[in-house]
C-alpha positions in Angstrom: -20.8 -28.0 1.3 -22.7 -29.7 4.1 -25.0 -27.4 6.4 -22.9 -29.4 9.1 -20.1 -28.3 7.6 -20.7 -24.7 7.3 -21.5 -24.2 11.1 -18.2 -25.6 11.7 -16.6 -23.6 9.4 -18.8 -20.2 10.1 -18.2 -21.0 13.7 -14.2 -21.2 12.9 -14.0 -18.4 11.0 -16.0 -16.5 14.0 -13.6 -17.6 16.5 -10.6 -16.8 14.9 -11.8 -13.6 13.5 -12.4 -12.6 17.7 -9.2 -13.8 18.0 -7.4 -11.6 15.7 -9.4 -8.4 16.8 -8.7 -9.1 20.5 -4.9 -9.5 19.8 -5.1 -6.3 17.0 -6.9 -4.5 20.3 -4.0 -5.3 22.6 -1.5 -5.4 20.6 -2.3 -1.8 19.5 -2.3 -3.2 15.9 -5.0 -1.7 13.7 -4.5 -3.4 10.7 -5.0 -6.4 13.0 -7.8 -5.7 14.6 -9.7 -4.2 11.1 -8.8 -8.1 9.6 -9.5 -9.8 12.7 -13.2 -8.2 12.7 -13.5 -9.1 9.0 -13.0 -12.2 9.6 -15.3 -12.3 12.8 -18.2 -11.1 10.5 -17.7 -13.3 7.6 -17.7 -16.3 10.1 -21.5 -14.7 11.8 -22.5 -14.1 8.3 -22.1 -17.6 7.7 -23.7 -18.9 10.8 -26.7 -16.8 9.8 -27.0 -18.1 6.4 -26.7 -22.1 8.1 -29.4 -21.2 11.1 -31.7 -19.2 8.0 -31.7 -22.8 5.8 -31.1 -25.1 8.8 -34.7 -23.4 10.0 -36.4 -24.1 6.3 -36.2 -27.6 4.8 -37.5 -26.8 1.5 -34.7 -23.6 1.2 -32.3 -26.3 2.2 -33.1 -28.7 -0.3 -33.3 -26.1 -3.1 -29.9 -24.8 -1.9 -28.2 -28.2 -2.1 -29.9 -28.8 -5.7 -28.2 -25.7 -6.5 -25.2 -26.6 -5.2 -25.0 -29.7 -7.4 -26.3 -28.2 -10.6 -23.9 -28.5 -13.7 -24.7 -25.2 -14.8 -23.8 -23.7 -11.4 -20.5 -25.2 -11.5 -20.3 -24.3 -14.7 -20.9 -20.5 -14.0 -18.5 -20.8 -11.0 -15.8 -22.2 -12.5 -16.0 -19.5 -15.5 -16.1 -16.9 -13.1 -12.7 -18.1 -11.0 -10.8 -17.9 -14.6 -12.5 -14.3 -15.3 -11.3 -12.8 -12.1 -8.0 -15.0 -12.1 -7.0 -13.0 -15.4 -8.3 -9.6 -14.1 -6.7 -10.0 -11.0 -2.9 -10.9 -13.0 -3.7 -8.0 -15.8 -4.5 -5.6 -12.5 -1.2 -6.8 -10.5 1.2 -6.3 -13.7 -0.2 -2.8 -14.1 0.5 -2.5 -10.1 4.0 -3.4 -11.1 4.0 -0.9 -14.0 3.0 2.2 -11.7 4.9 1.1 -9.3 8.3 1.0 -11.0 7.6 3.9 -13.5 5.0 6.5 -11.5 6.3 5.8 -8.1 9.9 4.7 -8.4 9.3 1.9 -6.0 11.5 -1.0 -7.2 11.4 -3.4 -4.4 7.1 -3.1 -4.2 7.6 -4.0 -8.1 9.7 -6.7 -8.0 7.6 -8.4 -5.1 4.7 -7.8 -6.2 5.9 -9.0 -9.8 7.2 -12.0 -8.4 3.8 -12.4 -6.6 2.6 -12.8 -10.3 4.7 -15.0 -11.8 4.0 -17.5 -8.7 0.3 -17.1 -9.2 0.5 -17.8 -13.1 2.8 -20.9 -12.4 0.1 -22.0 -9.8 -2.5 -21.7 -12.6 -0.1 -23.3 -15.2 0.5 -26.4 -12.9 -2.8 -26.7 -11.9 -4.0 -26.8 -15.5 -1.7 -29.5 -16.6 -2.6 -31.4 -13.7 -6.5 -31.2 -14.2 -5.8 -31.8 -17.8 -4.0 -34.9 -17.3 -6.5 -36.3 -15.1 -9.6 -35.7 -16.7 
């Protein structure tokens, strides 16, 4: 991604994020606020890391050569499947203690459904990738 592009998208993020924390403020709506203010740092974390390589050229150019490195894509794209898999083995055993340890059918069933949508996503997307490569 473009340093252009992540000071848009860092100052987006911040904006929002304010957003979301004023409304969780006044709304009287913690959950709100705690998100909204997650948000609202992720987005100044970002505009840090843009100003930080936007000051240094030679950071800059060694963080777009990183950026287009096979083996970093490589490494990336491993790591998506890893934590895809982990995240579906950790939901199904959410479902599990949910239905047998808590008796909480309805949290089961959505969050089992929740799942299955995320494993179709995957399976469609692989096909789809597959085709077209």
């Amino acid at each position: 991604m473009k340093l252009k592009e992540q000071k848009k998208l860092g100052m987006l993020y911040f904006v929002l994020g304010a957003v979301l924390a004023i409304a969780g403020y006044f709304i009287k709506s913690s959950w709100l606020a705690s998100v909204g203010g997650g948000v609202c740092v992720l987005g100044l974390v970002r505009l840090l890391r843009a100003a930080r390589l936007s000051r240094d050229p030679d950071q800059a150019a060694d963080y777009d050569a990183s950026l287009q490195d096979e083996r970093t894509a490589y490494v990336a794209n491993k790591a998506r499947i890893r934590s895809f898999f982990i995240c579906i083995y950790a939901q199904l055993l959410a479902v599990l203690a949910a239905i047998l340890v808590f008796h909480q059918p309805l949290i089961g069933k959505v969050l089992c459904a929740l799942t299955c949508i995320q494993s179709l996503v995957y399976t469609g997307c692989y096909w789809y990738y597959n085709r077209k490569y």
